[in-house]
C-alpha positions as CSV (number, residue, x, y, z in Angstrom):
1,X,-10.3,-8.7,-20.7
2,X,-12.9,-9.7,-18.2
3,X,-15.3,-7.1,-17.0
4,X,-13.9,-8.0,-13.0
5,X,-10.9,-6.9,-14.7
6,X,-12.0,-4.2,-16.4
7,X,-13.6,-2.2,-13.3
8,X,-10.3,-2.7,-11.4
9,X,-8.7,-1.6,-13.9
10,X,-10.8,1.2,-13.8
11,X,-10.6,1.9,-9.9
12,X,-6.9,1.7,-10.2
13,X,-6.0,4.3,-12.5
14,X,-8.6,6.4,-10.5
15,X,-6.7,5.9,-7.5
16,X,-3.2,6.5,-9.5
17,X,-4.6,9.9,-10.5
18,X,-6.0,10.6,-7.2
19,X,-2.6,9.7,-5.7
20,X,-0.8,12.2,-8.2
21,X,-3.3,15.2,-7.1
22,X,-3.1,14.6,-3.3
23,X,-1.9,17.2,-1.3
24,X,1.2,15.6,0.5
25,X,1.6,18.6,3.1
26,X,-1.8,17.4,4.2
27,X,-1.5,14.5,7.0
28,X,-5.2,14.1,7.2
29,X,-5.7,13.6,3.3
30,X,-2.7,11.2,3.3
31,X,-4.3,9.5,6.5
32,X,-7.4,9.4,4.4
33,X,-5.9,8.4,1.3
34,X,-4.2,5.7,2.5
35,X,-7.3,4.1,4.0
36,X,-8.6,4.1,0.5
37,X,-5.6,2.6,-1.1
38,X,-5.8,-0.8,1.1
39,X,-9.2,-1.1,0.9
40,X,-9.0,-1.3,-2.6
41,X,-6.0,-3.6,-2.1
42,X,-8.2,-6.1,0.2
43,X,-10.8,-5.5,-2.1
44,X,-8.2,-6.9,-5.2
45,X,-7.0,-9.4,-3.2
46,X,-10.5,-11.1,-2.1
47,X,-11.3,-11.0,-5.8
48,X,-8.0,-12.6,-6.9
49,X,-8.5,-15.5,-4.1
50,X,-11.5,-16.9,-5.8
51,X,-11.8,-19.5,-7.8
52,X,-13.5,-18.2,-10.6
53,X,-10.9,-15.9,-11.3
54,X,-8.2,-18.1,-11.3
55,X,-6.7,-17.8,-15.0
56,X,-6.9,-14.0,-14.3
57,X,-3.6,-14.0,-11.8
58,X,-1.2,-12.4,-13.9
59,X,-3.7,-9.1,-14.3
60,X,-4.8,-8.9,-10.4
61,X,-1.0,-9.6,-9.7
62,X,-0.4,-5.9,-12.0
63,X,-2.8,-4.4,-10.2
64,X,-1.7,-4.9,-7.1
65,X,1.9,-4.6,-7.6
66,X,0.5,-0.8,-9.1
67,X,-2.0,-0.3,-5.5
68,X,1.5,-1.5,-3.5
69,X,4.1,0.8,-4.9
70,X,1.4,3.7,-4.4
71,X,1.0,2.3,-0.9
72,X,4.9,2.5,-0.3
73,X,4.7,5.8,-1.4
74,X,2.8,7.0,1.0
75,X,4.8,5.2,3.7
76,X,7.9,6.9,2.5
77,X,5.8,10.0,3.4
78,X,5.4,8.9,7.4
79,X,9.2,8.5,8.0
């Protein structure tokens, strides 16, 4: 695994237990939590885009599928 992977990786399952601990009674900390999760989605997508990390597609794709269905979580939370 590459170390670009690695430390995504990393930031992910950070954000996963994060997610699991935030209070959802709190707008603000959702508010805030959400701007968290899609700047660490831009930041996996900006990665992914580049050419150097081409053959890695199939891991960035995981991690972002795993940064979207938090994300749609939290939308679930506005309605």
């Amino acid at each position: 695994m590459s170390d670009i992977i690695k430390s995504l990786t990393k930031d992910v399952e950070e954000l996963e237990k994060n997610y699991e601990a935030l209070n959802m009674d709190d707008k603000t900390a959702v508010t805030s939590f959400e701007s968290i999760v899609l700047e660490l989605l831009a930041r996996l997508k900006r990665n992914q885009d580049k050419i150097e990390n081409e053959d890695l597609e199939d891991d960035f794709e995981d991690l972002i599928y795993r940064v979207i269905i938090i994300l749609g979580q939290l939308d679930l939370l506005e309605v």
